[in-house]
Each structure stands twice: as structure tokens, then as C-alpha cells.
MIKENU-7590 format. One record per residue (C-alpha): residue in three letters; chain; x, y, z. Coordinates in steps of 0.25 Angstrom, whole numbers. Example, Ala and Ser with C-alpha at 12.3 -4.5 7.8 and 13.67 -1.06 7.14 Angstrom:
2
 resn chain  east north    up
  ALA     A    49   -18    31
  SER     A    55    -4    29
This chain:
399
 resn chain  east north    up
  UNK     A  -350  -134    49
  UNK     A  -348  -122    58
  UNK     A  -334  -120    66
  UNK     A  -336  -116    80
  UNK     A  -336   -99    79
  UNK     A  -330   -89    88
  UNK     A  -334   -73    89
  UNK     A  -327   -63    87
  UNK     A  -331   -48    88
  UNK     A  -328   -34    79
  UNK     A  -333   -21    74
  UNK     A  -336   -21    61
  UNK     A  -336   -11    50
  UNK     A  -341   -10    35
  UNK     A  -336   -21    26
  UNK     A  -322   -18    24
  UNK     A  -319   -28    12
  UNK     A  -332   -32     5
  UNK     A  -333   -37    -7
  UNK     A  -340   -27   -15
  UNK     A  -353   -32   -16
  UNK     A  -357   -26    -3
  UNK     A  -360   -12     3
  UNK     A  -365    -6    18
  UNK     A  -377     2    15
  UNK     A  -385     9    26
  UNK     A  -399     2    29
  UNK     A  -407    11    40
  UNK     A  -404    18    53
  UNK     A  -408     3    60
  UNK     A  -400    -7    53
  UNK     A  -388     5    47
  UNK     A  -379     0    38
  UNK     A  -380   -13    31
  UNK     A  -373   -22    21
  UNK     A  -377   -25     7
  UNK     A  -374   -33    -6
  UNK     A  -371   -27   -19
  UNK     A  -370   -38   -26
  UNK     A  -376   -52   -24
  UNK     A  -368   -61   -13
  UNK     A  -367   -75   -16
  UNK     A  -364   -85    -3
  UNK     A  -352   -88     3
  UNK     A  -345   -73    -6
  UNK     A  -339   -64     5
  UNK     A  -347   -52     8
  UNK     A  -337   -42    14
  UNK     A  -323   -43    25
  UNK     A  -324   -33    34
  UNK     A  -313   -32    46
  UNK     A  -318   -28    57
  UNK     A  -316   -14    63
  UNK     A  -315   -20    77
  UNK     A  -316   -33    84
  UNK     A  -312   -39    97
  UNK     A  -313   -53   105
  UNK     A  -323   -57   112
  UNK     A  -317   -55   127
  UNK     A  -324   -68   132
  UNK     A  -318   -75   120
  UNK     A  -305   -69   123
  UNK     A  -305   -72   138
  UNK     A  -308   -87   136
  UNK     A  -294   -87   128
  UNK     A  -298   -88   115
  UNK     A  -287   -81   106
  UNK     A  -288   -74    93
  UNK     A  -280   -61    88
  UNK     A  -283   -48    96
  UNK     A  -283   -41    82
  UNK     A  -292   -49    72
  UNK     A  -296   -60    81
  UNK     A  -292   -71    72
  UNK     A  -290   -84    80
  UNK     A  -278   -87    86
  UNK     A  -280  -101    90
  UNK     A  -277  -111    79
  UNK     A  -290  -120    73
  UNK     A  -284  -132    82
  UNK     A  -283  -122    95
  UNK     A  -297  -117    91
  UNK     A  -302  -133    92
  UNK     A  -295  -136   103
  UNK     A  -300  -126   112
  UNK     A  -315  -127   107
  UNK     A  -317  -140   106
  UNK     A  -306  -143   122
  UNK     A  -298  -156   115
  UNK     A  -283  -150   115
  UNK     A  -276  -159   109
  UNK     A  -287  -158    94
  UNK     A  -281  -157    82
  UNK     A  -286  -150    71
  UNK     A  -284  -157    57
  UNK     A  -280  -147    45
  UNK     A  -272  -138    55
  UNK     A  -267  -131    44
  UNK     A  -280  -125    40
  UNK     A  -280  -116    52
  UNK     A  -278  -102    49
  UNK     A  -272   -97    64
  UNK     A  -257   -93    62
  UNK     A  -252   -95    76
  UNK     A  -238   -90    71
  UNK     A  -244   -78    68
  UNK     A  -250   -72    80
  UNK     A  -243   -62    89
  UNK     A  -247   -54   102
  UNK     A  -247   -40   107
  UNK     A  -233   -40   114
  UNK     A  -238   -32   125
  UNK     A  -253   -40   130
  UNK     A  -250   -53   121
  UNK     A  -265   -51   113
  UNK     A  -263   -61   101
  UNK     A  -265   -57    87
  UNK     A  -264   -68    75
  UNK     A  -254   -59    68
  UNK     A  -245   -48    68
  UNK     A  -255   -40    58
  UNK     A  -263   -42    68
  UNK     A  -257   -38    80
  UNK     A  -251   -24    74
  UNK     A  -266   -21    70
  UNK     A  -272   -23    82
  UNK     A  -261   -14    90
  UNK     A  -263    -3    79
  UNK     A  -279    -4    80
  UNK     A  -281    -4    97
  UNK     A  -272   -13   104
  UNK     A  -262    -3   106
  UNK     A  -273     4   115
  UNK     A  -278   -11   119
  UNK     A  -265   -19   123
  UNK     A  -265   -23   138
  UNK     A  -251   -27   138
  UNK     A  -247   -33   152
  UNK     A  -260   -32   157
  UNK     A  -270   -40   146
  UNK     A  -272   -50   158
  UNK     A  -274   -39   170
  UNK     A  -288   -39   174
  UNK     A  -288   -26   180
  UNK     A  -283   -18   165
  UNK     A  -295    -9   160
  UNK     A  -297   -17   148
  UNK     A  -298   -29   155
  UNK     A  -307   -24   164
  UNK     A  -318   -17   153
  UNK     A  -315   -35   148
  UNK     A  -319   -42   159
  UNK     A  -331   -32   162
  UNK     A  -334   -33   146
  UNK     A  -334   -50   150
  UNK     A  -342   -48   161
  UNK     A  -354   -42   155
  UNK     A  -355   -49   142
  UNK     A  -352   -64   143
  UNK     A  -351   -73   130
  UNK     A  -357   -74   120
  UNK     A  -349   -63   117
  UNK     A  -355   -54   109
  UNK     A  -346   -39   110
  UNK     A  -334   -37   116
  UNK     A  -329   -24   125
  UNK     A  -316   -25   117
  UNK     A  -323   -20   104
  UNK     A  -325    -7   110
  UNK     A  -310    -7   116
  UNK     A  -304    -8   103
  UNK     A  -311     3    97
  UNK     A  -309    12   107
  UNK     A  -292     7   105
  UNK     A  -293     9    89
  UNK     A  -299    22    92
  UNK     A  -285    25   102
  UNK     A  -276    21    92
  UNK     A  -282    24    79
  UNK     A  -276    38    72
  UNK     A  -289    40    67
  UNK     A  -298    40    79
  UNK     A  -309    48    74
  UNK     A  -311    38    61
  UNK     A  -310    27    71
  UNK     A  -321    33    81
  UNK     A  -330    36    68
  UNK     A  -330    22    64
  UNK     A  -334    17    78
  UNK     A  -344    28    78
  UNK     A  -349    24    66
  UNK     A  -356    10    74
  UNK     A  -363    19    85
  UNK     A  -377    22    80
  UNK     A  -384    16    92
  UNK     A  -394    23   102
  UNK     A  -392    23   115
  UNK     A  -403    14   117
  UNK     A  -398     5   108
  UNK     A  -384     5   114
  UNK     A  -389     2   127
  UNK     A  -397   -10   122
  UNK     A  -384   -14   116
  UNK     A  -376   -13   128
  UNK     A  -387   -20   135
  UNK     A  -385   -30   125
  UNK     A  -370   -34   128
  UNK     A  -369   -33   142
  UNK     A  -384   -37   145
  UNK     A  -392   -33   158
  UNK     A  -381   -26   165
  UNK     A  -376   -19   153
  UNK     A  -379    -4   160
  UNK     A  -369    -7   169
  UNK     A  -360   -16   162
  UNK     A  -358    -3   152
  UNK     A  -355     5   162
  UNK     A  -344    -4   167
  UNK     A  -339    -8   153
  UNK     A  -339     7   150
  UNK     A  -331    11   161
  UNK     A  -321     0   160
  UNK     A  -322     4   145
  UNK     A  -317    20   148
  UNK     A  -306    14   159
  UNK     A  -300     6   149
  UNK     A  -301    13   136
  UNK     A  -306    27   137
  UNK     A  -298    37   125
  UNK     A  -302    50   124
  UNK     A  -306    51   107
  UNK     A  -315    43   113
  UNK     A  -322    48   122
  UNK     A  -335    46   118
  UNK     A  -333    31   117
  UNK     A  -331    32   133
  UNK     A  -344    39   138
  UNK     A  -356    29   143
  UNK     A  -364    34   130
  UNK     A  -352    30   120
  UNK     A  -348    20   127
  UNK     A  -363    13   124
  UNK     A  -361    18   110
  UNK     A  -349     9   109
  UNK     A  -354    -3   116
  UNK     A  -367    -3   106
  UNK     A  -357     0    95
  UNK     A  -350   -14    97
  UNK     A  -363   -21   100
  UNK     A  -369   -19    88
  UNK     A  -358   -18    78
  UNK     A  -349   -28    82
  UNK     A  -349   -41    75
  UNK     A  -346   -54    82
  UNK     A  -340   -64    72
  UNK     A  -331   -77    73
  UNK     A  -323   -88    66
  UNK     A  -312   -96    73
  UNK     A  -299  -105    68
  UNK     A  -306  -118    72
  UNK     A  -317  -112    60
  UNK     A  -308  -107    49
  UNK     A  -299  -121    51
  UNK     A  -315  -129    49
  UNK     A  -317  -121    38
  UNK     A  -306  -122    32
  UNK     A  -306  -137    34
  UNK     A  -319  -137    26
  UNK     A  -311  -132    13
  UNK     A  -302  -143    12
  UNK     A  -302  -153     3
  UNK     A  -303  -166    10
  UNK     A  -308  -180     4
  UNK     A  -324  -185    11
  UNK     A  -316  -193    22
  UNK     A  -306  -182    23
  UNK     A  -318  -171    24
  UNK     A  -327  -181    35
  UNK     A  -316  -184    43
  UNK     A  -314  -168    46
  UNK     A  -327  -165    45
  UNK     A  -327  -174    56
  UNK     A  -317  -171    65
  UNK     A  -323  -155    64
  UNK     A  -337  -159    68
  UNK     A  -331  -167    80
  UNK     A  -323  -154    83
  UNK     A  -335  -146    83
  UNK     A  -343  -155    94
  UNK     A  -330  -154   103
  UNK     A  -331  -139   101
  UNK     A  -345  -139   105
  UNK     A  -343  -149   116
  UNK     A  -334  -140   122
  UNK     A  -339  -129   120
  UNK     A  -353  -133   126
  UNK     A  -345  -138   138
  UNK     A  -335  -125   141
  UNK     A  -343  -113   132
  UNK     A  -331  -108   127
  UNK     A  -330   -96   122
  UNK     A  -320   -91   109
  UNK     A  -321   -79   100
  UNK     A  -311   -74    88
  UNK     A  -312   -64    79
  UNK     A  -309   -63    62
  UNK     A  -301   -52    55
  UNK     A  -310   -50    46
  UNK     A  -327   -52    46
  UNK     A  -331   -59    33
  UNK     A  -346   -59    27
  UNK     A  -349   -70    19
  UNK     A  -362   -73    11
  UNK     A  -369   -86    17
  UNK     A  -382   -94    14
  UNK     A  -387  -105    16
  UNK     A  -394  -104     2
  UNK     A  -394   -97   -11
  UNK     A  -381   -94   -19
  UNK     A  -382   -78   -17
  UNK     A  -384   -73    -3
  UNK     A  -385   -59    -4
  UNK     A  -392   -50   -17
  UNK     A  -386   -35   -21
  UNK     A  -391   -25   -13
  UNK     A  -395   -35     0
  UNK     A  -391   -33    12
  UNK     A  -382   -42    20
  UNK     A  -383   -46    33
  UNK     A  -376   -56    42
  UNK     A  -383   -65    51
  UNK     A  -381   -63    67
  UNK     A  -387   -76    71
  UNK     A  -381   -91    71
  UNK     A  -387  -102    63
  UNK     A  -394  -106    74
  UNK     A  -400   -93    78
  UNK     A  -405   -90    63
  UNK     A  -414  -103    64
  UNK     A  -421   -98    75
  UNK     A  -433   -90    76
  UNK     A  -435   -77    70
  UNK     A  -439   -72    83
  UNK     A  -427   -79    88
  UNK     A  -418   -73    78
  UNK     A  -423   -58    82
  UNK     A  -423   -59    95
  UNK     A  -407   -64    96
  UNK     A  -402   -53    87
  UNK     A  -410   -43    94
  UNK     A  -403   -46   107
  UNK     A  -391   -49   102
  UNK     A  -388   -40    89
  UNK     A  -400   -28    91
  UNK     A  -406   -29    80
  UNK     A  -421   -33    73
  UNK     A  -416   -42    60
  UNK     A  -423   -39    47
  UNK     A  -418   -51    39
  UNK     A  -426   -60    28
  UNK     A  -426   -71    38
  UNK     A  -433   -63    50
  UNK     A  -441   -56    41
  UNK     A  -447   -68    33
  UNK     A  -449   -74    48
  UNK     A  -457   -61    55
  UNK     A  -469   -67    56
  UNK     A  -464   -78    65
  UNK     A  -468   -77    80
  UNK     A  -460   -71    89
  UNK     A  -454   -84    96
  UNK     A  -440   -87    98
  UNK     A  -434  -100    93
  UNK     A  -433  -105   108
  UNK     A  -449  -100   112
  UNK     A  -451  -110    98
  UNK     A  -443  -121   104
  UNK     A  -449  -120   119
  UNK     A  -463  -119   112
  UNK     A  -459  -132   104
  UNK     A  -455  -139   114
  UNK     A  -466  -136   123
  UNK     A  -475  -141   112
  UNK     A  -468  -155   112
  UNK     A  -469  -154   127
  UNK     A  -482  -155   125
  UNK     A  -483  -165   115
  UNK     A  -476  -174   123
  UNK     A  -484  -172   137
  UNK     A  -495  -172   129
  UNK     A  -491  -186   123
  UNK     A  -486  -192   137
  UNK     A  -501  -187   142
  UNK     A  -505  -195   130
  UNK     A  -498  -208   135
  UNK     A  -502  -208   149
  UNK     A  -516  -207   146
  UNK     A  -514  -217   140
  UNK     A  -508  -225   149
């Protein structure tokens, strides 16, 4: 069973912690760098843990309240605060409480601007990496504060789904202030920008949508007034400015779990007799309706973030997933958008991720027309339609 996911939204690097059995090779001057096996991976082995080299909270996410540590966006609501909120019964009780990994003892704020962090590691690691440049103190509610400003216009102009977030950029232009290194800082956020100008306005256009000239322009100034430092004067003109945006937009990886998640799977570990294991299958099955019912009715909106992003092998069949020298890839769609149509498929990761995929999937399926799944579905139901006027006209006649 799936446990309801939340985004979360970072910068990633190469695979800091792999296993060994992988290495990044580069592919062509389209695709760049990729991923491959050195070895055969079996499913379900881990594939690499990398940490990311920047992440941030979705600002939508974060203005509907939903709290997670301002440092590695791990969760701060318990697994019972998560299903609370979701599913809106207040008074619902979780059973296995202990299972839940959130540490409430733990967590700490930023004395000056009360930001939350679910630990003291965390909190001393974020003030050495940007918050120093970052912190708001007294004025993290005041409307009129710079940073504030370049949110709420960032809000404006790309509504949930969420799929970026301004704040990226703002921390990596704050590591950058405070790093003693800036040059090794700069050259490993250099290292992203390899788009042309063209391409980076199709980006823009992307994320901000049919106003995105002007939106840029606002965001841009809003970006300077707020953040503008001199090592980085490049980052600030309209043309670097654009580089950064389309650096976030294609490199950025959106990924989620949630308390409410971990506490399922970790339900689904114990040892339990059949009655036992029915009677909490049960109970999370009911929870996942309310969840749904509610969320139907309000379309809340949450997001969180992990400390670290783990790749996994996954199948659905066969006991080795991925053969040395192959190249591995994750999938960007659902469950429900790999199902659909080839045509379908394409055409959602073109407007979404820009690029044409090259899988074994869409390749075996290039001869298939060009329809998307919902053309298909108009064109069956207009069929039945007709089968069934057809088959009125049949009665009356009749008649």
C-alpha cells in the first residue's frame, strides 16, 4: 500500500556514498553525464546515498504551516500530527506510537527568527552554511522585508503543484556569502550552467508560465534588492540571473517521504499474528480514505524534505534489475502516468522535465500513434456513444 507523499526540493550533486558498483560517465553533449552499473544490481540492494548540495521548502508548502527543519527538512510533526492534519479528525490515535521516528525533544529554533530544526546538528549546520546570511530575526512575519517580498512574488507567479522554489537560489547565493572558499563554491554551481539562452528562456517560461518575461524581470529585481553580493556579481545581471533560474529548473530534484509514511512502513515490519495484521491493515486502509476525503474536499497542500536522497533498485519482475555496464535511470512519472500512452508519457515530460526520453519502454512503443491517453479515452467513449444511440435507434424502430 502507498502512504500519502509529500515533496521536498534540492540540488544535487554526484553520488557521494555509492556503494561501489556504480560510477558517472559522460554520455553525449545532449544527455551529459549519466549513471552506470559496474556490477550487476539485484532489486531492493541500495544504489548510491547522496546528500543533497542544496535544498529548500516549497514556499506554498511552508505558507500552509506545514512544519519540517529548516536544515534537512526532515518532518517535524509526529506520524499522529501528520494524521491528524491530513485526514482533519483531531482527536485520532495512532496505534504503534512508538514506531514513529520524530523526536520532538529534540528540536530547537533559531533564537533570533524562531525557524525549527529537528536537532541541534542541525540547526549549527544550517547557521554555518547560509542562515547567518538568511535569518530574519524580528522581521520573519514583516511583509514589507526584502526576502519576503522576492516569496510572496515567487507565490504569485508559480502556484502549486509546486515544482521549484526561489529559495534554492537564495541559499546558494548565502553559502557563497559565507563559504571561505567562494571560488570552489561558485565553480560547483557553475558546473550545472551549460544551457543556451534559448533554452533557458524555454525554462523560465516553463515555471512561471505565460507572463514569465515579466514575472523574471520582477523576481530578478526583487532577487538583487534582497540578496545582491559583490563575488557574485555575475549571478545578478538579467543574463546570469536567467542562467540561475534554468540551473534550478533542470538540476533540482523534487523528492518526498513523511512521518505518517515511515510510521506505515514501519508498521508493515512487525510481527503480528493474521487477526493482529488484518485488524491494522484495516485501520490504515480506513485512514487512507479519510485522508483522501479530506484532501479532495480542502486540496491541502504539504511538502518536507529528507537528509539524504536514497536510490534504490525496484521491479516489478526479475531478480536483477540492472547488468554491468548499463545505465541507470530513475523514472520521473507516477504509476499512473507510466500506464498511459507513449505519446501521453512524451509529451508530459517534455513540458514538465524538457527532455525527449530514450528508454526501452518508449522505444519498443515508437510505432504507436501519436495519440494521448485522453484523445484515446474521448475516442472510446465517443465510439460507445454511438453504439448506444445506435442501439436506442435500434429499439424505437422497433417500436
Amino acid at each position: 500500500m502507498a502512504a500519502p507523499v509529500d515533496d521536498m526540493f534540492s540540488l544535487c550533486v554526484e553520488p557521494s556514498k555509492a556503494t561501489g558498483g556504480v560510477e558517472v560517465r559522460f554520455i553525449d553533449n545532449t544527455k551529459g553525464k549519466g549513471l552506470f552499473a559496474k556490477k550487476s544490481i539485484r532489486k531492493g540492494e541500495t544504489i548510491f546515498i547522496e546528500r543533497p548540495l542544496v535544498c529548500a521548502q516549497f514556499l506554498w508548502n511552508a505558507q500552509y504551516k506545514y512544519k519540517a527543519c529548516d536544515f534537512c527538512l526532515r518532518a517535524l510533526e509526529t506520524a499522529e500530527e501528520n494524521a491528524q492534519r491530513l485526514s482533519g479528525i483531531p482527536g485520532l490515535s495512532l496505534p504503534h506510537p512508538e514506531l514513529c521516528p520524530v523526536r520532538p525533544e529534540l528540536h530547537q529554533t533559531c533564537p533570533q527568527c524562531q525557524v525549527m530544526y529537528c536537532s541541534s546538528e542541525c540547526r549549527q549546520r544550517a547557521a554555518d552554511q547560509y542562515h547567518q546570511s538568511l535569518c530574519l530575526g524580528p522581521s520573519q512575519d514583516d511583509p514589507d522585508h526584502p526576502i519576503n517580498k522576492l516569496k510572496d512574488a515567487w507565490r504569485s507567479m508559480h502556484y502549486p503543484p509546486e515544482t521549484s522554489s526561489i529559495m534554492l537560489m537564495a541559499r546558494m547565493v548565502a553559502m557563497v556569502k559565507q563559504a571561505k572558499d567562494k571560488a570552489h563554491w561558485q565553480k560547483l554551481f557553475s558546473y550545472f550552467c551549460s544551457r543556451t539562452a534559448n533554452e533557458e528562456e524555454e525554462i523560465a517560461h516553463k515555471l512561471l508560465g505565460e507572463q514569465f518575461r515579466g514575472g523574471l524581470s520582477l523576481l530578478h529585481s526583487l532577487f538583487t534588492a534582497a540578496l545582491y553580493d559583490e563575488h557574485l556579481s555575475r549571478w545578478f545581471v538579467p543574463e546570469g540571473f536567467r542562467s540561475l533560474f534554468a540551473l534550478v529548473g533542470t538540476n533540482g530534484q523534487g523528492i518526498g517521504t513523511s512521518s505518517l509514511s515511515q510510521w506505515v512502513h514501519a508498521c508493515d515490519a512487525l510481527d503480528l499474528s493474521a487477526q493482529q495484521r488484518a485488524h491494522l491493515d484495516s485501520f490504515i486502509d480506513q485512514l487512507y480514505k479519510d485522508i483522501e476525503k479530506e484532501t479532495m474536499q480542502f486540496l491541502k497542500l504539504e511538502s518536507f524534505k529528507l537528509l539524504m536522497l536514497l536510490f534504490y533498485a525496484n521491479a516489478h519482475c526479475s531478480s536483477v534489475l540492472f547488468f554491468t555496464f548499463q545505465e541507470i535511470c530513475i523514472s520521473y512519472l507516477d504509476c499512473c502516468q507510466r500506464d498511459r500512452s507513449r505519446h501521453s508519457r512524451q509529451k508530459t515530460l517534455r513540458e514538465n522535465y524538457l527532455f525527449t526520453c530514450s528508454c526501452p519502454k518508449c522505444t519498443s512503443q515508437m510505432d504507436e500513434l501519436d495519440v494521448t491517453s485522453e484523445e484515446e479515452e474521448e475516442e472510446e467513449a465517443e465510439a460507445e456513444g454511438e453504439t448506444e444511440g445506435d442501439e436506442m435507434e435500434d429499439e424505437m424502430t422497433d417500436v
